[in-house]
Each structure stands twice: as structure tokens, then as C-alpha cells.
C-alpha positions in Angstrom: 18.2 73.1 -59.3 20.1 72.5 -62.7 20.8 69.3 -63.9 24.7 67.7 -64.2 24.2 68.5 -67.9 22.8 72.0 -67.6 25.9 72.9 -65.0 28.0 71.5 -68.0 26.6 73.5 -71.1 26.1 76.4 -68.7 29.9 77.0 -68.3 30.5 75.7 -72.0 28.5 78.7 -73.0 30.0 81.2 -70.4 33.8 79.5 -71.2 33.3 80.7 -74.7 31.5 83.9 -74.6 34.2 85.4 -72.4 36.6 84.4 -74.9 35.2 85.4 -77.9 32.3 87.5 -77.1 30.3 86.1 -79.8 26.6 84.6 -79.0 27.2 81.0 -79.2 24.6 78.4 -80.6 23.8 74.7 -79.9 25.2 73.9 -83.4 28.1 75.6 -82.2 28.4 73.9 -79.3 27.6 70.5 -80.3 31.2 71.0 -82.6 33.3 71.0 -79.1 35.5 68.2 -78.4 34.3 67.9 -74.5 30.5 67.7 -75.7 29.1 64.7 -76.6 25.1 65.8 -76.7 23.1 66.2 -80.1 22.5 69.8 -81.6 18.7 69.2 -80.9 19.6 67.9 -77.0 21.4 71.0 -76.3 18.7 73.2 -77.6 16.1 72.3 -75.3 18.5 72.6 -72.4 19.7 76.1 -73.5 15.8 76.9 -74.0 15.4 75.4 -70.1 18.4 77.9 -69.2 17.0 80.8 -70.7 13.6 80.3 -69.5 15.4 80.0 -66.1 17.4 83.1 -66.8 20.8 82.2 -66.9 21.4 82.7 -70.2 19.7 85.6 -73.0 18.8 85.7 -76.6 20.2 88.7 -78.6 18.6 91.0 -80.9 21.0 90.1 -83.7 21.4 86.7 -83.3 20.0 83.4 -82.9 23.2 82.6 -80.4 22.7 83.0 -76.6 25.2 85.1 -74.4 25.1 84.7 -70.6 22.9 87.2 -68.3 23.8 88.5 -65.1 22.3 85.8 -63.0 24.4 83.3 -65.4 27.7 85.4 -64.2 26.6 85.0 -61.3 26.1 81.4 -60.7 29.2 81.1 -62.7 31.6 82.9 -60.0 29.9 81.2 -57.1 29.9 78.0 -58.4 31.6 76.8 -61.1 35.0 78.8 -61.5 38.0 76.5 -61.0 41.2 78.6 -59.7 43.3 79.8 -62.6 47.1 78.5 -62.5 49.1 81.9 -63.6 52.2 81.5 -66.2 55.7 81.3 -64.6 56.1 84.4 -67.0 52.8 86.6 -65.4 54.3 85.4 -61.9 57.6 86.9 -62.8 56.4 90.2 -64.1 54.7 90.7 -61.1 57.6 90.0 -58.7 59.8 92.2 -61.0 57.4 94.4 -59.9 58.6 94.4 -56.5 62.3 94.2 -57.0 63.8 97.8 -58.1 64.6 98.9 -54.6 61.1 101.1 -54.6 60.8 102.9 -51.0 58.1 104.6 -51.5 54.2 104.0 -51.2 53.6 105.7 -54.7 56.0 103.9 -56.5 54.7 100.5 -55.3 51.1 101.3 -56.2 51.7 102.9 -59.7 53.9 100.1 -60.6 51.2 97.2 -59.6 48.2 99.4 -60.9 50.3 99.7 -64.6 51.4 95.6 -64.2 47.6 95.2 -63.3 46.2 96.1 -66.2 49.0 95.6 -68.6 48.4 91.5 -67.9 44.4 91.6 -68.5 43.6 94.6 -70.9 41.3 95.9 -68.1 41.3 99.3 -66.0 43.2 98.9 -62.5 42.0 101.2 -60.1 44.1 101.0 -57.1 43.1 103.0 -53.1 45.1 104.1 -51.0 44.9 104.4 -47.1 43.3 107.6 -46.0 45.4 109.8 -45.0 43.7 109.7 -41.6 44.4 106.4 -40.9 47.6 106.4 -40.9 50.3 107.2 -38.5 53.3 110.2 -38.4 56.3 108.9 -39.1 58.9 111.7 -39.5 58.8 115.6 -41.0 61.3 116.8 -43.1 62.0 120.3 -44.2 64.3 120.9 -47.6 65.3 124.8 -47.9 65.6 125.6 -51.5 66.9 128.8 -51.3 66.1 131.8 -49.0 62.4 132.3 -49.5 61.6 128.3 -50.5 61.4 125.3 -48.5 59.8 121.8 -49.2 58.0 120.1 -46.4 57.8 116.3 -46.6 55.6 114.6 -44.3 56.0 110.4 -44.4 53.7 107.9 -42.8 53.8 104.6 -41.3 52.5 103.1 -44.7 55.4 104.8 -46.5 53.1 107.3 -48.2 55.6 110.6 -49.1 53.6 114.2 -49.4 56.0 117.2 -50.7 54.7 120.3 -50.2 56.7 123.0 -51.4 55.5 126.6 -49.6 57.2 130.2 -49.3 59.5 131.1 -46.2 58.6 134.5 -44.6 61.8 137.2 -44.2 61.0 137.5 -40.2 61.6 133.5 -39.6 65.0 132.2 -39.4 65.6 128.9 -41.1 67.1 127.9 -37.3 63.5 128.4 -36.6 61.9 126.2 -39.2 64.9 123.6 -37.6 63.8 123.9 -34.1 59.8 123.6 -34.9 60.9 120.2 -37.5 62.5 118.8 -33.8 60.2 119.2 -31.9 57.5 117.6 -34.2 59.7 114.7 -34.9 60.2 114.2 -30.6 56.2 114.8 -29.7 54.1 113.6 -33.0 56.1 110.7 -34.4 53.5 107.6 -34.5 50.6 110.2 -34.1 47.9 109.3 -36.1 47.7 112.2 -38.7 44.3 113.2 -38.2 44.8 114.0 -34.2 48.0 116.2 -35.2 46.5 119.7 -35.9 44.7 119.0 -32.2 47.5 117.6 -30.8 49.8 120.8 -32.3 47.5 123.3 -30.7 47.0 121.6 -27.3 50.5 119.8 -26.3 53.0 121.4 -28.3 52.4 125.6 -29.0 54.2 125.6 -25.2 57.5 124.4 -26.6 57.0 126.0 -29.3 56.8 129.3 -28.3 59.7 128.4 -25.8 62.4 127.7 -28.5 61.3 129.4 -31.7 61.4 133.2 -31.4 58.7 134.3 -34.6 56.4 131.5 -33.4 52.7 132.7 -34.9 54.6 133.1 -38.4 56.2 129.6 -38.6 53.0 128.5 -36.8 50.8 129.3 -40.1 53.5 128.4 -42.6 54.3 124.8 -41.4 50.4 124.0 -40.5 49.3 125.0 -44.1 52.1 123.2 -45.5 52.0 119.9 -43.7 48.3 119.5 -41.8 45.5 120.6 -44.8 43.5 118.6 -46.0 45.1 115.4 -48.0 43.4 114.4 -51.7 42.4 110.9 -52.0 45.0 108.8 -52.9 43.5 107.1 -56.4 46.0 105.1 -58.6 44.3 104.2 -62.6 45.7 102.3 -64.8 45.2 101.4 -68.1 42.4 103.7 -68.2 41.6 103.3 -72.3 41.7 98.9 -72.1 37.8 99.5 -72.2 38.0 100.9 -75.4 39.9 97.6 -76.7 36.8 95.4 -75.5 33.7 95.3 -78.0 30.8 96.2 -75.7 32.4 99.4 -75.1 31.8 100.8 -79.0 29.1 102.6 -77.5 30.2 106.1 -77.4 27.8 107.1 -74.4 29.0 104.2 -72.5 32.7 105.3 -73.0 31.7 109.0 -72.1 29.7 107.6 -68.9 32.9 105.5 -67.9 35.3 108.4 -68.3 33.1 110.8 -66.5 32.7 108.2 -63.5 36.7 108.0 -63.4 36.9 111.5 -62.7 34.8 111.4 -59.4 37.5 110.3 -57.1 35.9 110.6 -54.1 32.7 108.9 -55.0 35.2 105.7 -56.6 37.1 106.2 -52.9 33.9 105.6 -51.1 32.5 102.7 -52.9 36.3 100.6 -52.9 36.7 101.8 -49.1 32.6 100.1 -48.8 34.5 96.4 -49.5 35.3 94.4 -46.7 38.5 92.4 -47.1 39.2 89.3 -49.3 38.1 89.5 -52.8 34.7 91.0 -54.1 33.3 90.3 -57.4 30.5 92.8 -58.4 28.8 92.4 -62.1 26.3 94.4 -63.5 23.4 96.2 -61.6 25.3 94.6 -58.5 27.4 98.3 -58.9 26.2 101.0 -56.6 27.5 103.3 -59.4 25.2 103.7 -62.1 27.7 104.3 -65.0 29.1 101.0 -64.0 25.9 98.6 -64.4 27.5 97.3 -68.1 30.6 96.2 -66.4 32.2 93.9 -63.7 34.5 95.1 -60.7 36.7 92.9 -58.8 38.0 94.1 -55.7 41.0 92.5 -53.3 41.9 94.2 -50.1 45.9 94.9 -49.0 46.9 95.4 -45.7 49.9 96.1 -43.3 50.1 93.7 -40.3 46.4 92.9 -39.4 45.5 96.8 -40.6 43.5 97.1 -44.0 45.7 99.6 -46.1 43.4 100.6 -49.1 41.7 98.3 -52.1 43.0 97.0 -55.5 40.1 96.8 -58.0 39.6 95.5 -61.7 37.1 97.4 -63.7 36.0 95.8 -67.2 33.3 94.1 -69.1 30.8 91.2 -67.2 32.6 89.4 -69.6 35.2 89.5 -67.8 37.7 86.3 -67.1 36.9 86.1 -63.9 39.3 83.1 -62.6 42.6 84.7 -64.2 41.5 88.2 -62.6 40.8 86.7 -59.3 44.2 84.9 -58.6 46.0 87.6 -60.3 44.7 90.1 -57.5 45.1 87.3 -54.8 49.0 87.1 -55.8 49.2 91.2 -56.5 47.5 92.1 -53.0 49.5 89.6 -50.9 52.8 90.7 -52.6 51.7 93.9 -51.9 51.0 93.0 -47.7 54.3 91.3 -47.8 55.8 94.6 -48.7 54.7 96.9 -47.0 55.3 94.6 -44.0 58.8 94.5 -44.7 59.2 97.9 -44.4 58.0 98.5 -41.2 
């Protein structure tokens, strides 16, 4: 149990570290305005913290910096909520205000604001694909042998596909197939269409659309494969503006993590909802152990939507980051609400 004293030079130390990521000593300390102990009083009580591992000597100085298990007591209990500037609250609803109507637009725009205001990497999920509903199907002819196919869903996620248009099927064919999926799939959740297509529909189908096999094959490859996980980054070279990232193995670690999409997917999808605050080994990801992830959830109605997540160092200001997500992910809800 730490002392009313130790709680106090505990978050002195961790206050200043994050701000100037320099080890701090009791000299140091003693020299702040809000302390009123001796130089020699708050060396024994940074000794006590050490030996009880909340803070950490360094190897080139005689300063302390704040372990893991310091973070840690830190964030559970003794953050205060940050108050955000009128001018941060304002770029963020700016954010929201250019008439954006699609899904993409909304989560590029919030992942670039995101890290813009804090200097750290915003990674940003997206629903899967398969949790989400069929909204409507579009097909755009471009000429005689090139259509687009554009598939939207209920979370206002667009997918353009552009594929080739056989000689033998009749644009009045490609029409005809569009209706009918509009009428039978609409609100279908897109992982039960392909079964759905071949069990309920292939009747009408091949009731209105005379070259029915070769419009089959077009429109399934063109609207029903596979979707890529949908993985927003911004601000992907902050970590090179913090100091503990000088490291050039630690950089190249970093960078090669953000290229497995999937395996970021998994871990962001792994949060529940509310906000999540990882540090260090807490990661599952190895090449994340030297840094700190903050995760808020984002939702439409009472359905979780997908994950907003701050990547950057353990020294990272935690209370800012956490009521910046808190505002980003409700504006975000209150959104996507709005549209549907």
C-alpha cells in the first residue's frame, strides 16, 4: 500500500517523464512548485518506489523513469480526465461536417485528425465485411465491355469493383439480375448472400435473364469474393518523432507489424467495448511490448462497428488520448446513427 506521499511523487515523476522523457531526480523534483519535501525526503521514497517497482533506474543516469507496473498504477489510479481545448473539440467536429456519405471518408478523416492532435499512429478497424448487412447493388456500365459493380452496406461501407462484360450478356441482363438482388437480398447479411444466391434466387434468375450461367459468374466474382480487411493508419511515421524510437530495429519491427493487417485486425476485434489501455508486455504482439495501445470501441445502434486505436510510446499521455478517443468514437456512433 503506498503512502499519501508516495501516490504524490509517484505521479510527479510519471507527470514529468511523459512530458519530457528525461529520467527525473529528487533534486529535480524537490525544485517543483507543488513539492514541498527535502531532496534527501524524496530520495528515500523514490528508493521505497523502486524497490517496490514502480519506478526504474537507467543505465545512463542517476534519474528514475517509470516501469511498466508504475504505468500501470498510474492509469488505474491516478489519472484525472483531461479537459480538451475548445480548438481540439472543433477540429474534430469539423471533422464531421463536409457532407461525407461514405464509411471511408469518415474513417480516413478521424484516423488523419487522430493522430494529427497527438503525434501518435491511429489505427482505425472497420466492421467485417460479414457482419454487416446488404443494403443496395449498383451496376455502372462504362462502355460496352466495362461495368463497375458497387455493393453498399448498412454501415455505409462502398466496395467498387470494376470487372469485364462478356459479348453473349445483354446489359438488359446485367439490369434484370441488379433487380432482382435489390428486391430478395436487401438487409441480407453479406456473408449468407452467396448461399442465399444459389438457393432462393438462381429460380428467378434463370426465369428473366436469358445468358444466366455467364452473368451468374461475372456478377458473383464481382460482388460476393472475399472482402480485405478494412484497416485505416494514420500518421504512420509520428513514432519516429518520439525519442525511444531512435532504435533502428525497433522502427523496422514497428513497420513490419503494420503490414500484417490481419493479425492487427484480430488483436483490435479481441477488445471488448469501452476503452482499453494496453502498455508494454501487456501487447499480445511482440513487436509492440516498447509501446502503449489505447483502444475505444464505435458502434451503430447497440451493434459494435469496428475499433479506434492509439499506438505510441508507454510514455504516452494517457488522459489526453483517452478523452480524445471517448469524444472521436462517440462522434463517430452519432454518425453513423444518423445515417441509418
Amino acid at each position: 500500500m503506498l503512502t499519501e506521499r508516495q501516490l504524490f511523487l509517484l505521479q510527479v515523476i510519471i507527470d514529468e517523464f511523459i512530458q519530457t522523457a528525461q529520467p527525473i531526480g529528487s533534486r529535480a523534483i524537490s525544485k517543483k512548485d507543488e513539492v514541498t519535501f527535502s531532496p534527501a525526503t524524496i530520495r528515500n521514497e523514490m528508493a521505497d518506489l523502486e524497490d517496490l517497482g514502480y519506478i526504474e533506474k537507467t543505465h545512463s543516469s542517476s534519474g528514475r523513469v517509470p516501469s511498466e507496473k508504475g504505468y500501470r498504477f498510474y492509469v488505474d489510479h491516478l489519472l484525472s480526465p483531461s479537459h480538451l481545448s475548445q480548438a481540439e473539440l472543433h477540429l474534430i467536429s469539423n471533422t464531421f461536417e463536409n457532407n461525407m456519405v461514405e464509411f471511408e471518408q469518415v474513417v480516413q478523416k478521424s484516423a488523419k485528425v487522430l493522430s494529427d492532435l497527438t503525434n501518435y499512429t491511429s489505427i482505425i478497424l472497420g466492421p467485417k465485411v460479414y457482419e454487416t448487412t446488404l443494403k443496395q447493388i449498383e451496376i455502372i456500365q462504362l462502355s460496352s465491355y466495362m461495368a463497375v459493380a458497387i455493393l453498399v452496406t448498412n454501415t455505409g461501407h462502398v466496395e467498387h469493383r470494376s470487372f469485364s462484360i462478356p459479348e453473349e450478356i445483354k446489359p438488359s441482363d446485367l439490369e434484370k439480375l441488379v433487380n432482382i438482388l435489390n428486391q430478395q437480398l436487401r438487409n441480407v447479411p453479406i456473408i449468407q448472400l452467396h448461399e442465399r444466391l444459389q438457393k432462393e434466387i438462381t429460380m428467378l434468375m434463370q426465369k428473366y435473364v436469358n445468358d444466366f450461367d455467364g452473368a451468374y459468374q461475372y456478377l458473383k466474382a464481382a460482388l460476393f469474393d472475399e472482402q480485405p480487411v478494412q484497416l485505416y493508419v494514420g500518421g504512420i511515421t509520428n513514432i519516429l518523432l518520439q525519442p525511444e524510437f531512435k532504435d533502428v530495429n525497433k522502427i523496422h519491427s514497428l513497420y513490419s507489424v503494420m503490414e500484417q493487417e490481419n493479425a492487427i485486425a484480430n488483436m483490435l476485434r479481441s477488445y471488448s467495448n469501452g476503452i482499453h489501455v494496453s502498455i508494454g508486455q501487456e501487447n499480445v504482439m511482440d513487436e509492440m511490448q516498447d509501446c502503449s495501445l489505447i483502444t475505444a470501441t464505435y458502434s451503430l445502434g447497440e451493434e459494435q462497428l469496428g475499433t479506434i486505436a492509439l499506438l505510441g510510446p508507454t510514455r504516452m499521455e494517457y488522459s489526453r488520448v483517452i478523452s480524445l478517443l471517448h469524444v472521436l468514437s462517440k462522434r463517430m456512433s452519432h454518425t453513423f446513427d444518423s445515417w441509418f
